[in-house]
C-alpha positions in Angstrom: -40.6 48.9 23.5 -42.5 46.1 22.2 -41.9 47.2 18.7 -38.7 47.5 18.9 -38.3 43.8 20.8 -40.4 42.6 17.6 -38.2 44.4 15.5 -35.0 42.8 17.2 -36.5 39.5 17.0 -37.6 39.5 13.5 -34.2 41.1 12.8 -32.5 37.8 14.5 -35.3 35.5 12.8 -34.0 37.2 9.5 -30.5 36.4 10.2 -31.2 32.5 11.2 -32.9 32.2 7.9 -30.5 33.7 5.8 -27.6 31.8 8.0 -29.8 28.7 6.7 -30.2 29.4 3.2 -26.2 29.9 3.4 -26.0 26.3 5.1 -28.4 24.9 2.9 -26.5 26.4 -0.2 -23.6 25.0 1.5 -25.0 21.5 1.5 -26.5 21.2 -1.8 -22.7 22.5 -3.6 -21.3 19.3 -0.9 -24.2 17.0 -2.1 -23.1 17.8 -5.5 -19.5 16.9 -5.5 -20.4 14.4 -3.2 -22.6 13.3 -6.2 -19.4 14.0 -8.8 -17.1 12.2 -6.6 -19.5 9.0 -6.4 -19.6 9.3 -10.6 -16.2 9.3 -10.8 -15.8 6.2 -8.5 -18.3 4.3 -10.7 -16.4 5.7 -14.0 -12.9 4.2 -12.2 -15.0 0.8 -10.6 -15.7 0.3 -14.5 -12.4 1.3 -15.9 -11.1 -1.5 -13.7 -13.4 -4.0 -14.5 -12.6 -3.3 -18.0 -8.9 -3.6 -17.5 -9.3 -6.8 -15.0 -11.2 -8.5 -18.2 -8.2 -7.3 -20.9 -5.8 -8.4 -18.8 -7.1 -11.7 -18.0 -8.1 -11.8 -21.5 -4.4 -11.0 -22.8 -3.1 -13.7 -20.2 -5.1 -16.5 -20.9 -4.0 -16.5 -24.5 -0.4 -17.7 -24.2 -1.4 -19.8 -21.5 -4.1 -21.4 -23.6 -1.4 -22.2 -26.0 1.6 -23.0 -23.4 -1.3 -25.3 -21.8 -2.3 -27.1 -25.1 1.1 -27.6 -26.8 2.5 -29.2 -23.3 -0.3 -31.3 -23.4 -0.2 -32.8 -27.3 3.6 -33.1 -26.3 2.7 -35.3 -23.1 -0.7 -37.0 -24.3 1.7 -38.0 -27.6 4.9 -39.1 -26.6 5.9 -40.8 -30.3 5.4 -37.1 -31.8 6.9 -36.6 -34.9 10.4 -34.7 -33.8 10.2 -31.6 -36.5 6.2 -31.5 -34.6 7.6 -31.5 -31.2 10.2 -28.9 -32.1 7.5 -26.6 -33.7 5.6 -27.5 -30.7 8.5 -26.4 -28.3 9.3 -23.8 -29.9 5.7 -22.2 -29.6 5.9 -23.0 -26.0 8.6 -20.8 -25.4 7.7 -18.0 -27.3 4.4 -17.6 -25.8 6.2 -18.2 -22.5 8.8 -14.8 -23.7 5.2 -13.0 -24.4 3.8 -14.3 -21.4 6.5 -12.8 -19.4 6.8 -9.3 -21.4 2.7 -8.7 -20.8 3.4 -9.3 -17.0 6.3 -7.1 -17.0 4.2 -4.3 -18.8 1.3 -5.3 -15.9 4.0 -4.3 -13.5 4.7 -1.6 -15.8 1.1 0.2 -15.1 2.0 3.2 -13.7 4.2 4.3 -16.3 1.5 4.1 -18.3 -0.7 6.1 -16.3 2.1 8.6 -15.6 1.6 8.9 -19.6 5.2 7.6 -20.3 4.0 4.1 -22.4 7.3 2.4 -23.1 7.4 0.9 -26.8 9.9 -1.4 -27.9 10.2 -0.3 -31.5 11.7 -2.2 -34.0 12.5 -3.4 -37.8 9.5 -5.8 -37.7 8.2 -8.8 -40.4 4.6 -8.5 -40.8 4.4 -11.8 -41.8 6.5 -13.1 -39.1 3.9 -11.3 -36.4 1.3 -13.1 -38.4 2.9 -16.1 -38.2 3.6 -15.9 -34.6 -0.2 -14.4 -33.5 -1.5 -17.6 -35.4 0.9 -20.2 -34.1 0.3 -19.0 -30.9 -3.5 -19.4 -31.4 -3.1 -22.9 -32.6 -3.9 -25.1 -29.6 -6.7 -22.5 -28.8 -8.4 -23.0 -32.8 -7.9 -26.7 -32.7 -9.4 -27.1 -29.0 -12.6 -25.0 -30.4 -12.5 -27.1 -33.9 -11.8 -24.0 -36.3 -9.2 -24.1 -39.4 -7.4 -21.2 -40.2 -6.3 -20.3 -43.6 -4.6 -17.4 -44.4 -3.0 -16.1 -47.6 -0.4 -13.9 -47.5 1.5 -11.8 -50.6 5.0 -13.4 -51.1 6.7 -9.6 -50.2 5.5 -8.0 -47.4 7.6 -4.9 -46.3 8.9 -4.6 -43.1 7.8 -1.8 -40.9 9.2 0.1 -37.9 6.6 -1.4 -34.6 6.5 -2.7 -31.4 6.5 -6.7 -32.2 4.7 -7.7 -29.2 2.2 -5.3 -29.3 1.2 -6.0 -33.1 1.2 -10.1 -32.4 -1.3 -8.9 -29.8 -3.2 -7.3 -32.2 -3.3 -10.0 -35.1 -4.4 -12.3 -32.1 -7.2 -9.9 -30.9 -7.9 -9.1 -34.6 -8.4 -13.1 -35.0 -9.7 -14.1 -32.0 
């Protein structure tokens, strides 16, 4: 009888121990997407610091420049006209990009749903150029720096999305 007690209790011992090792097993696959999860949330935390530091970076540009031209236009009041024009008319064109980078903030999840909207278009290269630098101006003469850029006299056009390529000439430059 008292073998057979011994028996049934090691038998139950036996079966707590390999209910544990199943718990434990249990635990370490939890611990490790536990562990995958957390990953993940850094990888994301990171991602949006990253985007939070483009964006601001991508807003503060035409603000920089809708900032300094309204300022040479109200620190100078006897501006040359053709200046203030020029001046004016940089202030409402980065105030147009200003708005478009906005909308495609409000646009995000389009672009994480994978549909990226793109406003192709016969575009001037040199006109982008153009645009990207004069939009850079108040920003280049605020840090002291002179930009010169040469450009060949024919430039072909080419099928792009305007705004996004004046983005890139003023990321490429600044």
């Amino acid at each position: 009888d008292e073998v057979l007690q011994i028996l049934d209790e090691t038998s139950e011992v036996i079966e707590y121990s390999h209910r544990l090792e199943q718990k434990s097993n249990e635990l370490e696959i939890a611990s490790n997407n536990l562990r995958k999860a957390n990953e993940q949330l850094q990888e994301l935390d990171r991602l949006k610091d990253d985007f939070l530091s483009t964006i601001s970076h991508e807003l503060r540009t035409p603000l920089t420049s809708i900032r300094s031209f309204g300022e040479i236009l109200f620190d100078t009041p006897k501006i040359d006209q053709a200046q203030r024009k020029q001046f004016l008319s940089v202030i409402i064109s980065e105030s147009e990009r200003l708005t478009r980078l906005i909308n495609q903030i409000l646009d995000l999840a389009k672009m994480e749903a994978g549909r990226m909207d793109w406003s192709m278009g016969n575009v001037e290269i040199s006109e982008s150029v153009e645009q990207a630098l004069a939009a850079m101006d108040g920003l280049m003469k605020e840090e002291g720096i002179e930009l010169h850029v040469t450009m060949p006299a024919v430039i072909p056009n080419v099928m792009a999305d305007r705004d996004k390529l004046v983005q890139v000439v003023i990321n490429l430059v600044s």
